[in-house]
C-alpha positions, 0 to 999 in steps of 0.5 A: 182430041180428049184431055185430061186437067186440073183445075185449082182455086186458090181460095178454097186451097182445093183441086179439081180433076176432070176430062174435057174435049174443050179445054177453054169452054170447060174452065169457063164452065166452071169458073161460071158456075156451070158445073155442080161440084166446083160451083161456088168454089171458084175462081179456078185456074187450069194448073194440068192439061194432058191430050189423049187421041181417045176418048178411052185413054183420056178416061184412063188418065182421069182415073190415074189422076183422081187416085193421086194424093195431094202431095202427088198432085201437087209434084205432077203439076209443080213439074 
């Protein structure tokens, strides 16, 4: 299974959007600065998760997700 998520730091006011297989080890990537763009930015909380069955998919909606403006963003993960 591959995901597709958004992550948010409340102290930079910014979202993250990314693609994982891991969802647990991949926030903690980021929130332990492993990761280069988010590194520093932290803390982040896991706000979206989406499961696509493959790998194709979950990279389509990835794509989707970064072509969304904020306000866009905001409605998808506020429901």
């Amino acid at each position: 299974m591959y995901y597709t998520y958004i992550l948010y730091s409340a102290v930079f006011k910014i979202y993250y959007k990314g693609i994982t297989e891991n969802p647990d080890q991949r926030l903690w990537e980021h929130n332990n600065n492993k990761s280069r763009f988010t590194s520093g930015k932290g803390p982040w909380e896991l706000v979206y998760l989406k499961g696509f069955p493959s790998k194709r998919e979950a990279l389509i909606g990835e794509r989707r997700l970064k072509s969304l403006n904020r306000r866009s963003i905001e409605l998808l993960v506020n429901g």
